[in-house]
N, C-alpha and C positions, 0 to 999 in steps of 0.2 A: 412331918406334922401337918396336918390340914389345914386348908385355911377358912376362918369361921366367917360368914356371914349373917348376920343380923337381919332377919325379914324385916322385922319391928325398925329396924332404925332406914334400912333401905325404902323403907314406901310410905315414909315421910309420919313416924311413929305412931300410924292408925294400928287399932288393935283387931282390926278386919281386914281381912287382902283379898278384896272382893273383885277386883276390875284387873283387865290384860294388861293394862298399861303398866299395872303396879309388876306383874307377871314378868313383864319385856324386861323394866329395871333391874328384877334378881337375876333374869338369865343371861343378862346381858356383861352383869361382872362376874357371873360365875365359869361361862363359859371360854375366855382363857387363860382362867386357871385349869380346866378341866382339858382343855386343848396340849396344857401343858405337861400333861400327866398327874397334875398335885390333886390331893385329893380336898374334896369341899365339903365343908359340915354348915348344913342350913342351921340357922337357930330361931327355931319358932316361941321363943320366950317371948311371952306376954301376946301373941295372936290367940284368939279364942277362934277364930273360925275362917276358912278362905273358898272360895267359889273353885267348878270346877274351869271355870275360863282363867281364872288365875294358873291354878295346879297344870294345865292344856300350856301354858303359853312358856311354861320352864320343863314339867318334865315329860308332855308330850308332846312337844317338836323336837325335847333331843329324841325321845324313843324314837317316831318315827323319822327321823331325818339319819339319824346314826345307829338305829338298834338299842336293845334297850342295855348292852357290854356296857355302852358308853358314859352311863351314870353308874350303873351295878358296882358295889364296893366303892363308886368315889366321889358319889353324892352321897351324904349322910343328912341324918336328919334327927335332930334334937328336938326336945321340951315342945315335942309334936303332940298335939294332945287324942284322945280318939276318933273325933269326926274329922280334924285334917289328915289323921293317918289313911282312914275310909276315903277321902277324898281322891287320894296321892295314887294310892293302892286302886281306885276303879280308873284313872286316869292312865296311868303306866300299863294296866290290865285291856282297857278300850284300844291303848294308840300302838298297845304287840302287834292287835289283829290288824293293825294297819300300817305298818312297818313294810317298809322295802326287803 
């Protein structure tokens, strides 16, 4: 079973995840659980929107530091709405081509 993380309640219940810092705090607990093999389901209930420095600071340091294997299948992502999906998606798409 995954374990769920609440963006909304991790970056201090702002309904915007606009800044790296907010970014550092979700990658920072989610990363070992993902270290561990478990898999992670983001839950973006109740954000309406996030920058891509936010999106850069969780899922493109893992892309580019461990490829993008390393979230595929076990970072999940919920109650995403369409421009953080757009966001996530040019972010994970940017940090392939820069990938080790």
């Amino acid at each position: 079973m995954a374990q769920v993380v609440n963006v909304k309640r991790e970056i201090g219940d702002l309904d915007f995840a606009g800044s790296r810092g907010s970014g550092e705090i979700v990658r920072k607990k989610i990363k070992p659980l993902l270290d561990k093999g478990e898999e992670v389901t983001l839950d973006f209930v109740g954000i309406k929107g996030i920058t891509q420095s936010f999106a850069d600071e969780i899922f493109g340091i893992f892309v580019r530091a461990f490829g993008v294997d390393y979230i595929k299948g076990r970072l999940l992502i919920v109650n995403a709405n369409d421009s953080i999906r757009k966001v996530i998606n040019f972010v994970v798409s940017y940090s392939k081509q820069r990938s080790a």
